[in-house]
C-alpha positions in Angstrom: 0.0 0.0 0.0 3.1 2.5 1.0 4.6 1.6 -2.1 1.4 2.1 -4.1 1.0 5.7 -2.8 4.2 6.4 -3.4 3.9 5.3 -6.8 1.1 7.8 -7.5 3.3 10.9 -5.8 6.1 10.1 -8.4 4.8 12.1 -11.5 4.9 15.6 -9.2 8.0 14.5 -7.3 9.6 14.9 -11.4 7.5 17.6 -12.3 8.7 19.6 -9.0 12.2 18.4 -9.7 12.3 19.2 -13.7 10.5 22.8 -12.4 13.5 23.4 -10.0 16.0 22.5 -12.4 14.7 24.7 -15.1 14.7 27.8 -12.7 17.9 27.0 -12.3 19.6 27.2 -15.5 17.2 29.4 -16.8 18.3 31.8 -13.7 21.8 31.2 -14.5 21.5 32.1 -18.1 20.4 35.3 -17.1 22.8 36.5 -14.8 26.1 34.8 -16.8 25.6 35.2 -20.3 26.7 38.3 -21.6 24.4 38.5 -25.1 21.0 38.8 -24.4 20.1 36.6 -27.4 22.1 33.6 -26.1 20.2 34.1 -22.6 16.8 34.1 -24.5 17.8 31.0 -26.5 18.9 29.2 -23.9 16.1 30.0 -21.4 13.4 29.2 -24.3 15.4 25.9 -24.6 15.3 25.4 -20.9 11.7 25.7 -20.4 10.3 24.1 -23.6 12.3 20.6 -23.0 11.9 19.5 -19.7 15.2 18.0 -18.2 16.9 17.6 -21.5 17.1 21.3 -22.3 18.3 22.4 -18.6 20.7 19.4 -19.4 21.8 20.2 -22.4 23.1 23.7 -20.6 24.9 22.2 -17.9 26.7 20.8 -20.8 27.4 23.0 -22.7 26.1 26.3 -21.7 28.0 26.7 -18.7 31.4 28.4 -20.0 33.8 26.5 -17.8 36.9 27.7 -19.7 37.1 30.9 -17.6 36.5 29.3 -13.9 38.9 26.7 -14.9 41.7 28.6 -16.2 41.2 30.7 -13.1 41.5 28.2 -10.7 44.7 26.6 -12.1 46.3 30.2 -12.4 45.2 30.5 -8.7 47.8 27.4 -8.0 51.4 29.0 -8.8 52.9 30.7 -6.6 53.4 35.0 -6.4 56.3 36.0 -8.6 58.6 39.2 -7.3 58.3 41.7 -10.4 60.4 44.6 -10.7 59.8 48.0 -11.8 61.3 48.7 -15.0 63.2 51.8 -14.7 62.5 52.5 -19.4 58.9 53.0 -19.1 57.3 55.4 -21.7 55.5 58.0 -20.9 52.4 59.4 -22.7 54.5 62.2 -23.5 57.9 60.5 -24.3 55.8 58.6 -26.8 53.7 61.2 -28.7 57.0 63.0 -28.8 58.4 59.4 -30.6 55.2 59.0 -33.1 55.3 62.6 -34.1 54.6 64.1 -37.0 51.5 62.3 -37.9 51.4 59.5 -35.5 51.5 61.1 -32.0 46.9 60.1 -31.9 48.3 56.1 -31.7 49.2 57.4 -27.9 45.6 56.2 -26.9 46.2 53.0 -27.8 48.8 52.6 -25.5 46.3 54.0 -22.3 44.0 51.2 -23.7 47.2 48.9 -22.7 48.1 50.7 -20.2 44.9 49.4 -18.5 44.8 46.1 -19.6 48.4 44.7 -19.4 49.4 44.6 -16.6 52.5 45.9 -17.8 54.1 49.6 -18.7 55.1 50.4 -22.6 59.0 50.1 -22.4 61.1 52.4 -24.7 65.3 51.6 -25.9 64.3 48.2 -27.7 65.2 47.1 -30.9 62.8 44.6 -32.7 63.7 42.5 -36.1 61.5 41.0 -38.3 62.3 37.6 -39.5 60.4 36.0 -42.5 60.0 32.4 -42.5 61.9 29.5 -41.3 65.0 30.2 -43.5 65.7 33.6 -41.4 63.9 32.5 -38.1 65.1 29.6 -37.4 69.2 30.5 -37.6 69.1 33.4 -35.5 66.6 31.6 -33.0 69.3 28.3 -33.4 72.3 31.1 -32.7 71.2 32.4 -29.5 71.3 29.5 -28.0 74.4 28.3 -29.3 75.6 31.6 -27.6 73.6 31.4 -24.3 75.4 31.3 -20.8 73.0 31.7 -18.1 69.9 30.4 -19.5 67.4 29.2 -22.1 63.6 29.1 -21.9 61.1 27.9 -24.6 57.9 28.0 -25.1 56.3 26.8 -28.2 52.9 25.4 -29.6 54.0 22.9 -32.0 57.6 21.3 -32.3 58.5 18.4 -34.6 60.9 16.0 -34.4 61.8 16.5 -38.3 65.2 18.1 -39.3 64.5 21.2 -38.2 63.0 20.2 -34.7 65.9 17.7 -33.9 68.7 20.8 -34.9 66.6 22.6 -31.9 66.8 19.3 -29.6 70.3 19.1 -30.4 70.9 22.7 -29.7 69.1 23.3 -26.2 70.3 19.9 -24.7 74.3 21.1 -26.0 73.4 24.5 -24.2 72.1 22.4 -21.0 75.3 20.2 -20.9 77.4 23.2 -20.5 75.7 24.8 -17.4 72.9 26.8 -18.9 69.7 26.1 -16.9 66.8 25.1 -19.8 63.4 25.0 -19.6 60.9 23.6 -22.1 57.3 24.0 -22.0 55.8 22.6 -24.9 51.4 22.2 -25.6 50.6 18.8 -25.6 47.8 19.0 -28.3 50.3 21.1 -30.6 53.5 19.2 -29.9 55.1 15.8 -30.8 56.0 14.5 -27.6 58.4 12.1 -29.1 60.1 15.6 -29.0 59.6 15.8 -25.1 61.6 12.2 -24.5 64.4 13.1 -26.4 64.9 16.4 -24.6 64.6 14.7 -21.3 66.8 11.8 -22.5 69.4 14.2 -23.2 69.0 15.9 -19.4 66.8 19.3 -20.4 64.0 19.8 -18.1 60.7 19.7 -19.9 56.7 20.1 -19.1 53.8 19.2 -21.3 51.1 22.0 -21.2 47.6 20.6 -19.7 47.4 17.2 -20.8 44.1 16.2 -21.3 42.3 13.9 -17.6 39.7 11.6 -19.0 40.7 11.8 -22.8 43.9 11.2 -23.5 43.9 11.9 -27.6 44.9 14.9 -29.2 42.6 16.9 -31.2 43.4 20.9 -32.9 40.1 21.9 -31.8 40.7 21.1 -27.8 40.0 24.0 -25.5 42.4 25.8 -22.9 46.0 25.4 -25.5 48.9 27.1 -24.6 49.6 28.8 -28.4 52.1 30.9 -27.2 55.4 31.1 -28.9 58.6 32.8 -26.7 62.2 31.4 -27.0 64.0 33.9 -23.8 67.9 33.6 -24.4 69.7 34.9 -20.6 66.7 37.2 -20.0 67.8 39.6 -22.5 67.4 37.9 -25.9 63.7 37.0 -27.2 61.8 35.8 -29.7 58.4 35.8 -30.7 55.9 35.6 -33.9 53.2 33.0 -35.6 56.2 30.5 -36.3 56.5 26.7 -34.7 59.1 24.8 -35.0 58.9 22.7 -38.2 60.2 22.0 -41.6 56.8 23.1 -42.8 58.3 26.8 -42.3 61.5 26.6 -44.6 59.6 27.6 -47.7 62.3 26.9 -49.6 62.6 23.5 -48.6 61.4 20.7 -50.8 58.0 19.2 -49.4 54.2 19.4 -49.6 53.2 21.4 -47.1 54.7 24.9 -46.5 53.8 27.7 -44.4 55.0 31.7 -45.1 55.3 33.2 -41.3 56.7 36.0 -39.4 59.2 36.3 -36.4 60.5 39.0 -34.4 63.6 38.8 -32.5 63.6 41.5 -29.4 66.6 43.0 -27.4 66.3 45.3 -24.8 63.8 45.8 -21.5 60.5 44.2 -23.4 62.2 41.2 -23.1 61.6 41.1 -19.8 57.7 40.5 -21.0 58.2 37.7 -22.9 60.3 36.0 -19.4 58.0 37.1 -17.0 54.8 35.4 -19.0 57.2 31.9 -19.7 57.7 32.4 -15.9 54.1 32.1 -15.1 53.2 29.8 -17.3 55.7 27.4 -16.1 54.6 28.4 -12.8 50.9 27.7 -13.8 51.5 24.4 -15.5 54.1 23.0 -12.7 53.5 25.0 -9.5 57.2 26.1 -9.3 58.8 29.2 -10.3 61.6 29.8 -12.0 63.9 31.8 -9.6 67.8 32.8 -9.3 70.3 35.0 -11.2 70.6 32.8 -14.5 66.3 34.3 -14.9 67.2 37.9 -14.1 66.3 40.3 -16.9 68.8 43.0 -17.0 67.2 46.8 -18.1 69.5 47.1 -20.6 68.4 49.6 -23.2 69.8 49.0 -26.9 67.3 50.7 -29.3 64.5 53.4 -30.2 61.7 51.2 -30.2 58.5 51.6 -27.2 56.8 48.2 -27.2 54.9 46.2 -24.7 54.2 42.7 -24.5 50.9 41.6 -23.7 49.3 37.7 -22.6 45.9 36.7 -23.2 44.2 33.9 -22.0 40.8 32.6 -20.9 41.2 33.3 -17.4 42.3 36.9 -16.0 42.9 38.1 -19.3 39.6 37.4 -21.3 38.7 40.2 -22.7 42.3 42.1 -22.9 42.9 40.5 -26.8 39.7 42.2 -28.1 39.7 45.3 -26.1 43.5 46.2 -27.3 42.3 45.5 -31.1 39.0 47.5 -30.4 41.7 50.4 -29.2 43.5 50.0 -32.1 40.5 50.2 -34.7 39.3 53.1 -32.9 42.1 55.2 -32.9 42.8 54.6 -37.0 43.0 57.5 -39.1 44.5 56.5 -42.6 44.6 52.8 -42.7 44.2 49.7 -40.9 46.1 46.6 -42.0 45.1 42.9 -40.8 47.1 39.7 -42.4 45.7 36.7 -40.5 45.7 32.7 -41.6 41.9 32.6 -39.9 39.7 35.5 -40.0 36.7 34.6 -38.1 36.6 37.7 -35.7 33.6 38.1 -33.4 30.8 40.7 -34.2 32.4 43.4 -31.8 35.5 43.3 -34.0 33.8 43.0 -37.7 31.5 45.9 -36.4 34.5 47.8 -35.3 35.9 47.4 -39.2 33.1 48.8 -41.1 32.7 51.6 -38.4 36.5 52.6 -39.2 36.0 52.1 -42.9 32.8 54.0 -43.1 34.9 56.9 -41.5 37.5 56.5 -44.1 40.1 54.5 -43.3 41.6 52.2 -45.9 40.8 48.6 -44.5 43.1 46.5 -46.0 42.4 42.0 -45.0 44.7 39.9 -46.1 44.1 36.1 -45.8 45.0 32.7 -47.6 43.8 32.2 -50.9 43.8 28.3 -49.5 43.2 27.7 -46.2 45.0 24.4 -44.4 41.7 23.9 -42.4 38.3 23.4 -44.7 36.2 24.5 -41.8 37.8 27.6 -41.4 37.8 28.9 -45.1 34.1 27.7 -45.3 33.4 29.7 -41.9 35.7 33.0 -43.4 33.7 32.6 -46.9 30.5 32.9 -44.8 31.2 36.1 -43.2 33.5 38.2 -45.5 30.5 40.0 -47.0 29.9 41.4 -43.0 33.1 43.5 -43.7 33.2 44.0 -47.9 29.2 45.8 -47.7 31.2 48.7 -45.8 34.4 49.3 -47.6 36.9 47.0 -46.1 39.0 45.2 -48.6 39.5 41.3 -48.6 42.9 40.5 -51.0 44.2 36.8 -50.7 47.2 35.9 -50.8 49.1 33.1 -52.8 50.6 29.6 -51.1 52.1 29.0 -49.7 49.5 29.1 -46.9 50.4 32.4 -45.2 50.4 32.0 -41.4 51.5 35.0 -40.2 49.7 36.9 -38.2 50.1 41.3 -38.5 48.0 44.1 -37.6 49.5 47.5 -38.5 47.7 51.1 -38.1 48.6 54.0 -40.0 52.3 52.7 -40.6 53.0 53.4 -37.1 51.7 51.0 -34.3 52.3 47.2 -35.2 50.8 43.9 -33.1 52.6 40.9 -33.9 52.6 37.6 -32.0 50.6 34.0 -31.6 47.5 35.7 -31.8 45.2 34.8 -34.8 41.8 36.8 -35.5 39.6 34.6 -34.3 37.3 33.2 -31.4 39.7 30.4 -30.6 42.3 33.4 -30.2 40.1 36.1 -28.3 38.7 33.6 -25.9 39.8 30.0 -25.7 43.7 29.8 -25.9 46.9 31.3 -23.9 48.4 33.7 -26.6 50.8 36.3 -26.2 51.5 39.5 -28.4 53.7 42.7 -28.5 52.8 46.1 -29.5 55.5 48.1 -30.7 55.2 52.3 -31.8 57.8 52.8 -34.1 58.0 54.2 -37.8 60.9 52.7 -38.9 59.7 48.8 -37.5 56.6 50.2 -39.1 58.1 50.7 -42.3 59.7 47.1 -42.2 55.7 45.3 -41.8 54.4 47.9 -44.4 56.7 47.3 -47.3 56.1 43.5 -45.9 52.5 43.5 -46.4 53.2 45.4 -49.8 54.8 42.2 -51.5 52.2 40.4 -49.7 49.8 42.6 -52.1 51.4 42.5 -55.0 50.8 38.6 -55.8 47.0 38.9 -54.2 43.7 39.0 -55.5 41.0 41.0 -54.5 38.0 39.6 -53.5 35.0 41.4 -54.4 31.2 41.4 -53.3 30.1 40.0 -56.6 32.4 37.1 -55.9 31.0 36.3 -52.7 27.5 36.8 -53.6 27.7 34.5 -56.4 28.6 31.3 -54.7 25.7 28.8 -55.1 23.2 27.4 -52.9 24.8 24.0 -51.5 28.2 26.3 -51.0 26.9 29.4 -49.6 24.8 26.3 -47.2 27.8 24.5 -46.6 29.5 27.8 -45.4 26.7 29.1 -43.1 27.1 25.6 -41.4 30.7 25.6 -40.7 30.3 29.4 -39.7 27.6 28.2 -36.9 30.8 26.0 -35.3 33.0 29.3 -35.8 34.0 29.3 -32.0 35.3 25.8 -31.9 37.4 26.4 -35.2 
């Protein structure tokens, strides 16, 4: 009989539990999710399927990529900082970008805000263009290091160009010089990771996956960030990994155009302190003792900053400095990116700068090395073309690089790429640098980039067929996850 009556109280035992459940979600949809369309969605979907729709949230709703990154920053211990005695004042630089240029200064109170760190002036900053000028300066310094070597790198092979790099960091580890490796374990061959600890270097794999342990490009939470710190005074940063793919002179199927920069002077001191905390974060230990010291040693004209993004603290810092940057254009905005998939803020940001009349110039690959991607780009380029921008793209090899220059006087280089994946999912890292002459350097770059390009035009895009123009506004739905 108990049994019985209990029986009959088990329909409104569910229907109070599924009504509790969907207040729930639905309550924490409105509080957490920042567009109001995504809180209305999810809400409808909530209350219209009972149980499955308040589960489907939990799944994937909830953006856990934040909390989590938060928390495992939240592990490493504090790091002692210094206070750079080259910062750059607001004045120093207008005085630096004029004539012409001196407006760009409110970028820099953008990152001044943001960073966490102060625009540094006396640096000097080389661009390197593919493998075949990267990869012998990078393999030089350290050759020549004494104190200490620290690398930090997305992808690394174990072809001939990633075993000349093994060979090199475990020769500068067997003659005293403390090295540090910290390579992503979805980006990296970790065959690479046994022969560097075979041969005595110290390394860590970024975030290995718990429960899944496969490796997939389209995993959440990568470290993308590419820094090579030679004695805390030497660095390197860019788009490039270390491959074979990025000697484009190099006999082979797959090649990749990139860009490096190699950095001397107090920036440096950027690119250690963000290997410092990633280490820190991925191992709870910090780096610490003389060999890491960054010396304030000043060695050129250039004011530049370097800046870490990342799903955690930073969230919002990689799309607020390019907002900054869009906003304060007055003659012309340059972008070369492998994926342009920006997010509405950005692509409304664009038309607003090219409706004022800036020249927008977009470069991206004629042929993308992701399908996904190019179908997603394909299905938003006519948000930016309707307004004035410019699309152009460029010839394979598959360009990579990744360059945003405003009115031939404020240039962002880096591991950045103009995307979701970029603005909110991954650990990047970036420098701004205000300087005509480096300036110059990216311009005429990006004019031989032009020369061999093709314009795209609204006609082009407009004229796709059905099934394709389907097919793309499918693969643009996923755009977050590519």
């Amino acid at each position: 009989m108990f049994v019985s009556r209990l029986w009959d109280f088990l329909p409104l035992v569910a229907t109070l539990i599924a009504v509790a459940l969907a207040l729930f979600t639905s309550v924490h949809a409105v509080l957490h999710k920042r567009d109001p369309r995504a809180a209305v969605s999810w809400s409808g979907l909530i209350w219209l399927v009972p149980i499955g729709g308040a589960m489907l949230y939990l799944m994937f709703g909830v953006n856990r990529i934040a909390r989590r990154a938060a928390n495992l920053r939240r592990r490493r211990k504090s790091i002692e900082r210094r206070n750079p005695s080259a910062i750059c004042t607001q004045e120093e630089l207008c005085e630096a970008l004029t004539p012409g240029a001196s407006h760009l200064g409110a970028i820099a109170k953008v990152g001044d805000k943001l960073a966490g760190k102060p625009l540094l002036e006396g640096n000097h900053v080389t661009m390197l263009v593919n493998g075949e000028q990267a990869y012998p300066e990078m393999l030089k310094a350290i050759e020549e290091a004494k104190r200490s070597v620290a690398l930090e790198i997305y992808i690394i092979e174990l072809d001939e160009t990633g075993r000349k790099f093994v060979d090199a960091l475990i020769a500068a580890s067997k003659r005293g010089c403390k090295v540090l490796v910290l390579m992503d374990y979805v980006g990296s061959h970790l065959s690479v990771a046994r022969a560097l600890r075979a041969g005595g270097v110290t390394v860590t794999v970024f975030l290995p996956p718990i429960l899944l342990p496969f490796r997939n490009r389209y995993m959440n939470l990568r470290n993308h960030r590419k820094i090579l710190v030679i004695d805390g005074c030497v660095g390197f940063t860019g788009g490039m990994n270390i491959r074979d793919s990025h000697l484009v002179q190099k006999p082979g199927r797959h090649h990749e155009q990139d860009t490096h920069f190699k950095l001397v002077g107090p920036v440096v001191e950027h690119l250690a302190d963000t290997f410092v905390d990633d280490w820190a974060f991925a191992t709870g230990e910090v780096p610490s003792g003389p060999e890491w010291t960054t010396p304030n040693v000043t060695c050129g004209r250039v004011n530049a900053r370097g800046i870490a993004f990342d799903p955690g603290e930073n969230l919002d810092v990689l799309r607020l400095v390019i907002g900054g940057a869009i906003a304060a254009a007055r003659r012309s905005i340059r972008i070369v990116s492998p994926y342009f998939i920006p997010e509405q803020a950005v692509i409304t940001a664009l038309n607003v700068a090219a409706l004022r009349g800036v020249k927008v110039d977009i470069l991206i690959p004629s042929k993308n090395d992701s399908r996904f991607v190019q179908w997603a780009t394909s299905a938003m380029l006519w948000q930016v073309l309707i307004n004035g921008c410019r699309v152009y793209l460029t010839q394979e090899p598959f360009d990579h690089s990744k360059l945003l220059l405003v009115d031939d006087a404020w240039v962002f280089f880096g591991s950045a790429n103009m995307d979701t994946r970029s603005m909110r999912l991954n650990f990047e890292f970036n420098v701004e640098c205000y300087d005509l002459d480096v300036a110059g350097v990216v311009a005429r770059h990006i004019d031989g980039k032009l020369k061999s390009a093709r314009e795209l035009t609204m006609k082009e895009v407009d004229g796709r067929n059905f099934p394709v123009r389907l097919r793309d506004g499918i693969a643009r739905l996923f755009s977050p996850y590519l």
